[in-house]
N, C-alpha and C positions, 0 to 999 in steps of 0.2 A: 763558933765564929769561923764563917770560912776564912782562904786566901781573896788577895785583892788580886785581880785580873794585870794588877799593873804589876805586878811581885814580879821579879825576875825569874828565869827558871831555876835559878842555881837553891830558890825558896822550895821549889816542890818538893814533899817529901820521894827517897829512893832515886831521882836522876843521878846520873854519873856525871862525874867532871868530864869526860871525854865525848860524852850526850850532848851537854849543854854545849861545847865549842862543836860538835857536829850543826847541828840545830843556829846556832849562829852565824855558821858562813852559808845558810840558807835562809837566813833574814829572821832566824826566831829568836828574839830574846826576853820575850815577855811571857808570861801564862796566854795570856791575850791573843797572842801571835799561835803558840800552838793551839788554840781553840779555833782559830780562824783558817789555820792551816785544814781545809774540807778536803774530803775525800772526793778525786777523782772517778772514781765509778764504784760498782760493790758488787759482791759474789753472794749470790745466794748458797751457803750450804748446808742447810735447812733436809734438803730431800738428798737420800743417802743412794747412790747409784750400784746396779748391781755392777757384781766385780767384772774385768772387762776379761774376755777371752786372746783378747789380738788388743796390740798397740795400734795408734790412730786416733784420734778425735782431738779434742780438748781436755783440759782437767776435770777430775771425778774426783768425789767425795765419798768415803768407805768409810764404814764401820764393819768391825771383825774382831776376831781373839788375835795373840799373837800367839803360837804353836811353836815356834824355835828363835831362837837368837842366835849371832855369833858375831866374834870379833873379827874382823881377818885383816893382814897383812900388816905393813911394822912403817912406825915413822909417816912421813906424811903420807904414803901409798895406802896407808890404813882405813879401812871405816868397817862402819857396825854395822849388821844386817838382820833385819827382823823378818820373820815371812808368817804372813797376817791371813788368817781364811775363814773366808761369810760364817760366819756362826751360825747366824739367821737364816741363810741357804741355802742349811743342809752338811755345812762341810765340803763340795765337790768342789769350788773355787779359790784359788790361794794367788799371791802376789806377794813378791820379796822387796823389800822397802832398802836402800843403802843410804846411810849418813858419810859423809867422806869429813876424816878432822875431826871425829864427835865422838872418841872412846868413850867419854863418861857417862854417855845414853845405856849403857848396864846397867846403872843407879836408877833410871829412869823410867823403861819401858823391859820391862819381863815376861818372861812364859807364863799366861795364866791373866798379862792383862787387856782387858777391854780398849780398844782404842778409834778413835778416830783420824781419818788421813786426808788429805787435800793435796795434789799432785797429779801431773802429767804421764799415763804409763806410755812405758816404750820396750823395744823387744829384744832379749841378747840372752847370745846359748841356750832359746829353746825354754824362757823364763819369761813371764810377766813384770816388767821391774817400776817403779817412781824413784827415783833420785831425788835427796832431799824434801820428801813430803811435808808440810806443813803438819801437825799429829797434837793429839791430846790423848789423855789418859783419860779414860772414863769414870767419872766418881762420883762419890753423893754433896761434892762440894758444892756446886753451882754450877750455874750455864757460863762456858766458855766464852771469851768476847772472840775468839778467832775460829773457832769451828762451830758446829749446831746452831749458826743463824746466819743473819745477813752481815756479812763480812764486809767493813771498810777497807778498800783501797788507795792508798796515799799516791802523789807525786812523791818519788824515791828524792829521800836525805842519804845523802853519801856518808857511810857510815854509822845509819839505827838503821835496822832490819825494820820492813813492812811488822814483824810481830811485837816487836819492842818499842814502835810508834805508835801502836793501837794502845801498850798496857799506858805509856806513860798518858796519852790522852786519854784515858780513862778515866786514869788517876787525878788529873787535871780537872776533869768534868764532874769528878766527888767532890772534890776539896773546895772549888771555887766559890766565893761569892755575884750571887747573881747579878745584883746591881751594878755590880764593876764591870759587867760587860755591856755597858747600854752602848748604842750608835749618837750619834748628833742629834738627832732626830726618830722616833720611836713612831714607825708606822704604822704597826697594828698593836697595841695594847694590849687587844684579847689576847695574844700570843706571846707570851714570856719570853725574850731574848735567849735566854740560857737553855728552856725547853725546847728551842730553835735548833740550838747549838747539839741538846743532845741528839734529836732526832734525826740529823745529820750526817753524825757523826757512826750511832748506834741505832738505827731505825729497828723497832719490829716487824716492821714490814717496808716492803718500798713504796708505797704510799706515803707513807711518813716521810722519809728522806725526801721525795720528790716533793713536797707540801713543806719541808724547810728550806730547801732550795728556791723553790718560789716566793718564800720569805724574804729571805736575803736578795732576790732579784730584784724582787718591788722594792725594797731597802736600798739597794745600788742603783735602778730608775729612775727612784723618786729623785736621787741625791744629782744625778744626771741630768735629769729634764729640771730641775732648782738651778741648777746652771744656765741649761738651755734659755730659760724664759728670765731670769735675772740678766742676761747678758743681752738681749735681744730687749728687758724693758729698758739697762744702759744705752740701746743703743736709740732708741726709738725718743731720749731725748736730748741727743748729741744735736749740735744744728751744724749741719752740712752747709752746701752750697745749693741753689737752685741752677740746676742746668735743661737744656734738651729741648727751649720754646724757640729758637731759631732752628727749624728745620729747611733750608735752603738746599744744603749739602746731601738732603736723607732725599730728599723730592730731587734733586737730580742722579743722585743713586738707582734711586726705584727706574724713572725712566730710561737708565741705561742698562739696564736688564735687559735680555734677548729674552728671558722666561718669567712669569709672574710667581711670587712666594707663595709657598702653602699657606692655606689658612691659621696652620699650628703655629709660622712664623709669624704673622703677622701678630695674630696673637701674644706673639712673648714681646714683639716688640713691641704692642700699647701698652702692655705691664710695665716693660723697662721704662720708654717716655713716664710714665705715672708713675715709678720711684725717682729718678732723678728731677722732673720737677718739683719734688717736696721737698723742706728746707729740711733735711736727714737724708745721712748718708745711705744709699743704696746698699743694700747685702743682698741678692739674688744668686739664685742657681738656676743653669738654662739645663734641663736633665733631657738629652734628647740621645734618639739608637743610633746606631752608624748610622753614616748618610741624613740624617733626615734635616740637614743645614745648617746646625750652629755655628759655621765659619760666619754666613753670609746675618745671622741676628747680631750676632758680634760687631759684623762691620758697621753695622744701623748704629750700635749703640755709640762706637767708635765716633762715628760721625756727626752725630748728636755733639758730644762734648765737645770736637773740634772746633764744631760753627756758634758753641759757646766760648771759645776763647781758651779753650785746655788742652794741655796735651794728653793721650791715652796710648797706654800701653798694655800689650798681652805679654804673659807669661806661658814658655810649654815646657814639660818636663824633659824632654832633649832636643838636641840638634837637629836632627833631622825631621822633628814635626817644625821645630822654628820654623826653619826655612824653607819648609812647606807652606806656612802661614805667609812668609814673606814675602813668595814668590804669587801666591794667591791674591795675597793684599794689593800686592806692585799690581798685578793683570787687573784686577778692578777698579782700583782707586787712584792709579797712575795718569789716565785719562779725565779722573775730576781734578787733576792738580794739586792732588795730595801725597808727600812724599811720606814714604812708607821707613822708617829704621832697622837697622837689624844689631843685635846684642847678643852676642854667644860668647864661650870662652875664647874661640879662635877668631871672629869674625865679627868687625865692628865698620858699620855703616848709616852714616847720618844718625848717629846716634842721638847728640843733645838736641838738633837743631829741626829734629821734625816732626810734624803732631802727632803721628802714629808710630808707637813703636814696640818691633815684635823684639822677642829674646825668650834666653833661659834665663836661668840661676844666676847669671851674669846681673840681672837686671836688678839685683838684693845689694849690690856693692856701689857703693864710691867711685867707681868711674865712669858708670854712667851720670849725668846730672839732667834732673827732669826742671822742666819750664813749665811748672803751675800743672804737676798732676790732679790732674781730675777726675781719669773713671781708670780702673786697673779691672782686665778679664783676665783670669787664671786658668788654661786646658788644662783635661784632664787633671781636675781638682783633687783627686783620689790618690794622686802621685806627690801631694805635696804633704807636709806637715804642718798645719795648725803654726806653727812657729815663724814658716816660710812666707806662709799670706799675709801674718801680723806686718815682716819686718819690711813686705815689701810697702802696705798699707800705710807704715809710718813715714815713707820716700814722700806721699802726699799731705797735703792737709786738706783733712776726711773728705778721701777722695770716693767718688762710688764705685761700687765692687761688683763685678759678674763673673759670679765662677759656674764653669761648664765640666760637664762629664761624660762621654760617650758608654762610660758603663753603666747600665739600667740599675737601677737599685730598686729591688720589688717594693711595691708599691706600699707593702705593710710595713718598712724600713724607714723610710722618707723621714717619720715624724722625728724617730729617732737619730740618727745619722745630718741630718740635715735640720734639726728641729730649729736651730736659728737663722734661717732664711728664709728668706720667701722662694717658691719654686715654680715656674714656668716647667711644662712639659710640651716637648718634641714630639706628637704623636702622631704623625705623619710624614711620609716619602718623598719626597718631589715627586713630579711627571716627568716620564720619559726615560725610566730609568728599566732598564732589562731586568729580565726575573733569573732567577738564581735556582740554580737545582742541586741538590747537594746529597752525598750517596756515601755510603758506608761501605771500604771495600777489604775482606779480611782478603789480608797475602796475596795480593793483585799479581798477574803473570804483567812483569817489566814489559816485555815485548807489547804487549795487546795497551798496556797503560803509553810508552813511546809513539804507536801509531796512534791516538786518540790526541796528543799533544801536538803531534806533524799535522795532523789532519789541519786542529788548530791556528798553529801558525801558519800554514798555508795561506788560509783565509786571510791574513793580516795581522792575528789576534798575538797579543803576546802572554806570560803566564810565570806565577812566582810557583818554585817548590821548599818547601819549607820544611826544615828539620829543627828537632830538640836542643841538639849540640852543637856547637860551635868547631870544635876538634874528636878526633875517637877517641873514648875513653876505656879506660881498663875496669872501672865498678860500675859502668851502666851501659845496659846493652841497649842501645839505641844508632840510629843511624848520624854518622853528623856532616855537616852541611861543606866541610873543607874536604874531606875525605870524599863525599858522593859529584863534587863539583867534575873534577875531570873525567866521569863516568856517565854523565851528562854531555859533556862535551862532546864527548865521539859519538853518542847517539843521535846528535843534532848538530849533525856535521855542518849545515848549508845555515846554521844558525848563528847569532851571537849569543852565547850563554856567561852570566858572570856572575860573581860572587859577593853576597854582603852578606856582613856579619859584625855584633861591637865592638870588634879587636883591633878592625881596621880602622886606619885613620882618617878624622874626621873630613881633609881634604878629598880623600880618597872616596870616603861614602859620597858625598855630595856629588861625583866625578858620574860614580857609580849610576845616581839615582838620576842623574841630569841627562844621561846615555838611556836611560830604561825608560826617561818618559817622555825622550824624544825619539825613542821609537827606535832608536840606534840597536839598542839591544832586545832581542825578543824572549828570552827566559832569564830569570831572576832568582841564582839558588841561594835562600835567606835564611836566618833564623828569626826569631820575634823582634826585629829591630824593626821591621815593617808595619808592627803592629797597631800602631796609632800614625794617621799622618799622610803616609803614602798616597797617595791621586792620581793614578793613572787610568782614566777611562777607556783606553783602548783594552787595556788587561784583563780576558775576562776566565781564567782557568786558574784555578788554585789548588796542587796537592800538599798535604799538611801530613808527612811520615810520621810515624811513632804519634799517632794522633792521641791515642789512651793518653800521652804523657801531659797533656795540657788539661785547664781545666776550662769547662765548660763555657765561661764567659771568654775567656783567650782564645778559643774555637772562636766564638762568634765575634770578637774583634778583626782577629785575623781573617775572617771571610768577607768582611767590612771592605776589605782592599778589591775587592771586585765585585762587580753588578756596578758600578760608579757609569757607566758609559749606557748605550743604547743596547749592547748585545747582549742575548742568553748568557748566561756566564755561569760556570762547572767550578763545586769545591766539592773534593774527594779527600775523603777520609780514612787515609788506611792507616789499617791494625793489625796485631800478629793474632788480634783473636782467641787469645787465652784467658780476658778476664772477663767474665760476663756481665756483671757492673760498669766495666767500662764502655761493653757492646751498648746498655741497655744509656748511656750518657750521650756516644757519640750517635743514637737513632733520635736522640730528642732534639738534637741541633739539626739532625737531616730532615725534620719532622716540622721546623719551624725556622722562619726568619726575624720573629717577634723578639726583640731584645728584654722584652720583660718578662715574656711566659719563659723564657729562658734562664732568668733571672732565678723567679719561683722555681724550679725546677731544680737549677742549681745550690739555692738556698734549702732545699728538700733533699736532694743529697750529700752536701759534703755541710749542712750547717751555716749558721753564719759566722761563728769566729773564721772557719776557712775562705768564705765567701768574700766576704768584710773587708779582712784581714785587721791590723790595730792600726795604721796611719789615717786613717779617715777621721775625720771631726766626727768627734765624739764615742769611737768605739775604743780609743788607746787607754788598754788596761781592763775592759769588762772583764767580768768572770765568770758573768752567768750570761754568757750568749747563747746557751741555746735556748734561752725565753725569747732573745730579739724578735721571733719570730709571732711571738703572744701576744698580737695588736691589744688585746683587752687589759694585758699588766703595765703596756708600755701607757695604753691613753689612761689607764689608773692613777701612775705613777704623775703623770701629765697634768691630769684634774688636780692631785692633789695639792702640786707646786706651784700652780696656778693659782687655787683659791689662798694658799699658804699666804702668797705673794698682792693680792689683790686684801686681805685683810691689814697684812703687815710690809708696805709696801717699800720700806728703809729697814726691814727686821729688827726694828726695836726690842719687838719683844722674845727675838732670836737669835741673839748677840751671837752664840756659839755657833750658827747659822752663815750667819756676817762672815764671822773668822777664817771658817772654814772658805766659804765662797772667795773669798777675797785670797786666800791662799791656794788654789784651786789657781785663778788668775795671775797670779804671778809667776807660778811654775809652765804654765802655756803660753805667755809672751815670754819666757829665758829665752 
């Protein structure tokens, strides 16, 4: 009779008392829990390398005799030394092995035996050496679970060794009963839970491991997309309000345009009209690239619910897009006799008393008071948390929702990331708008890069330089933006150059940004405070230092800030040109303006947990994101939640289902 999955570990045979409280302040206190605890990646050491002549590379895997031992030195300066040589070939290759702390390795490893080693060589006085190798003795007892196969590597528990967490899940994975590890739901049957769990953990091959991993992914999809589509059939029969059949205000809007909308705009806004006239509340996503107009759908929508009688407010993740938006909003809708609000920490204007009203985080609290909210837009969606959109959603009653995002999520993502919305895409530029050239420059000569900027501003044009750092730092070599400020100054002597950065205060930024896009100032030395928000169409030069240091979609926000006006507009990209990975990232943004092929791109190097990141609806907490990108496990996982839900559509007959769901929702509106 095995153990029960739910047995604590203090049950498994052999753990130590000082194991199990290790294992505890790392969240494990069940058998359960160390079965689930998966290995991070895995080491094949299967294929035995020959001995290495010179230090350099990665870790090697040896097999050889051991030919000498010895003790040397006294107290903790001590350690054991073994020197090991290819048996197999020939003899002419040796490497001296050091344990530091380990005298009792005499008992263990002798002249005469067989061994295997796992280790890093490195080179000193004129020796081949590994320090600390990973080693087995070779015997007729069995196959090792730490050397001669594919080797599990854990996320490090502070205090059990990588080799002492392999034996006890081992042990764990002998003793268990299988049935005690079932999920909520059992989504492939043919594949036994626990034979999941081994092949995982122990693969014979990495076929297997990667074939439990994909188990467990569809297992976490399926449980994911059960969410997505129970929460989205919750909403679908909530009754809302009918809004948006007085369009007075949208028809004198459109006419006081100086430019007609893209067809893509247009587009989102007959979607939006056709959610908010249904009696259900609106959940839409306006997903569009820089530039390509979501301020100006936004305002349609805006104005829709006004000339229904509601007030409407936008949400932005900081101050300075606010008042981007505010200052936007005032320039358009000032003139149809709509006053515009502003709600920030510092800066409070027309707040209760006007139908439109822009803010931050300010807008989630008690002093603002809304007058019959009706439609709430959230910028840059991707900044909030799931928590932030509920609480501000509860200020209304079931008011309609447009959440927008200026960063592309590839397109294979959508279903998942966004799978409870409806989604409008952006997929078009306005006219009129200058082309952009963008060029990868290693170790630019300053001189040749200043007169290319003079040239610039001569013309009229003005131009942000953008660095990583805010102050110099001592652990990262990078340029930063207070330190290079006054070194810019003297080279643009006949200029105004100044300084933004988040340290500064928020009077101060505003001050800052109010001079730079009235033209007052003509170089802008910034960090990514710019990076969403900023509008200045005269500005059409962008250099981005220590460029490797951002990631790919940050590049292309950050170049967002220019081309906005008529003129050709320049973003340079310099590098110090030592990583070639990074070479080969920043030619893909000079290569394209496409915020989505950018997208792909980026999601193909760095992954989607990195891409992602975990605040976004619906990725907080995945584990298996590198499937996100396997559209056929995501609409897998999708179908099957769907028919799940379409048979049992209150989960009657999936009470355990219910429970779980419903506890799921309670932890995402805390």
């Amino acid at each position: 009779m095995g153990m029960n999955a739910n047995d604590s570990l203090q049950s498994l045979p052999g753990v130590r008392g000082q194991e199990v409280e290790a294992l505890r302040i790392s969240g494990i206190v069940k058998i359960a829990d160390l079965i689930d605890w998966l290995p991070k990646r895995y080491e094949d050491r299967r294929r035995f390398d020959a001995f290495p002549a010179q230090a350099g590379g990665g870790s090697v895997c040896l097999r050889g005799l051991v030919i000498d031992t010895q003790r040397k030195g006294f107290g903790g300066k001590g350690f054991y030394e073994a020197v090991v040589e290819d048996h197999a070939g020939g003899g002419f290759s040796q490497i001296t092995c050091r344990w530091f702390k380990m005298p009792f390795l005499h008992k263990i490893i002798a002249v005469g035996h067989e061994v295997v080693l796992y280790g890093k060589p490195k080179e000193s006085g004129g020796k081949i050496l590994i320090d600390h190798p990973e080693f087995e003795v070779v015997s007729e007892e069995g196959r090792s679970i730490h050397l001669e196969r594919i080797v599990p590597i854990y996320k490090n528990v502070s205090g059990v060794t990588q080799r002492r967490l392999r034996e006890v899940l081992f042990k764990a994975l002998e003793v268990v009963e299988g049935d005690s590890l079932m999920s909520v739901y059992d989504i492939d049957s043919s594949y036994p839970r626990i034979e999941a769990f081994r092949e995982a953990h122990f693969p014979g091959e990495l076929k297997e491991a990667d074939a439990a991993r994909r188990y467990f992914a569809k297992e976490e999809f399926f449980l994911q997309q059960l969410r997505v589509v129970w929460q989205r059939a919750r909403h679908a029969d909530l009754s809302g309000r009918i809004l948006g059949r007085r369009t007075v205000l949208l028809t004198e809007f459109y006419n006081s345009l100086p430019f007609d909308l893209t067809d893509a705009q247009k587009r989102s806004v007959k979607e939006i009209i056709g959610d908010m006239r249904v009696q259900r509340p609106m959940n839409r996503l306006l997903q569009g690239d820089v530039g390509s107009g979501k301020t100006f759908v936004a305002m349609c929508a805006m104005l829709l619910a006004v000339d229904s009688g509601c007030q409407a407010v936008l949400m932005a993740p900081t101050q300075i897009l606010a008042e981007q938006h505010h200052i936007t909003f005032s320039k358009w809708l000032s003139p149809l006799g709509i006053r515009v609000g502003l709600a920030t920490a510092d800066r409070r204007e027309d707040v209760n008393a006007a139908p439109i009203i822009v803010g931050t985080h300010a807008l989630l609290y008690d002093k603002v008071d809304f007058n019959d909210l009706g439609l709430i837009v959230i910028d840059e969606q991707h900044k909030f948390g799931v928590a932030q959109r509920e609480k501000l959603i509860h200020r209304g009653v079931m008011p309609d929702v447009l959440v927008m995002t200026a960063t592309p999520i590839p397109r294979t993502l959508t279903l998942t990331i966004y799978g409870d919305l409806d989604v409008s895409i952006l997929d078009e530029l306005p006219a009129g708008r200058g082309k952009i050239i963008s060029g990868v420059r290693v170790k630019p000569k300053i001189t040749e890069m200043t007169n290319f900027l003079i040239d610039q501003l001569e013309k009229g044009r003005q131009a942000y330089l953008v660095y990583p750092l805010v102050d110099e730092s001592k652990t990262v070599k990078a340029a930063s933006a207070v330190e290079e400020h006054p070194k810019w100054q003297k080279r643009f002597k006949h200029f105004e150059v100044e300084l933004l950065h988040g340290k500064i205060p928020s009077a101060e930024k505003e001050s800052v940004m109010t001079r730079f896009r009235d033209g007052k100032t003509e170089v802008l030395v910034s960090t990514t405070v710019i990076e969403v928000g900023v509008d200045v169409p005269n500005a059409n030069v962008m250099v981005i230092f220590n460029a490797e240091r951002f990631g790919l979609a940050q590049l292309h926000q950050l170049r967002g800030r220019i081309g906005r006006g008529e003129h050709k507009s320049y973003c340079i990209l310099v590098t110090d040109g030592k990583n070639p990975e990074a070479i080969e990232k920043l030619n893909i943004l000079a290569g394209t303006v496409d915020g989505f092929k950018i997208a792909e791109e980026d999601l193909r190097l760095r992954g989607p947990g990195e891409v992602l990141g975990t605040r976004q609806s619906g990725t907080g907490g995945l584990r298996f994101v590198e499937f996100l990108s396997d559209t056929s496990i995501i609409r897998e996982a999708r179908e099957v939640a769907e028919k799940l839900l379409s048979e049992d559509p209150s989960l009657k007959q999936n009470v355990h289902l219910k429970t779980w769901l419903l506890g799921q929702t309670e932890v995402t509106n805390q």
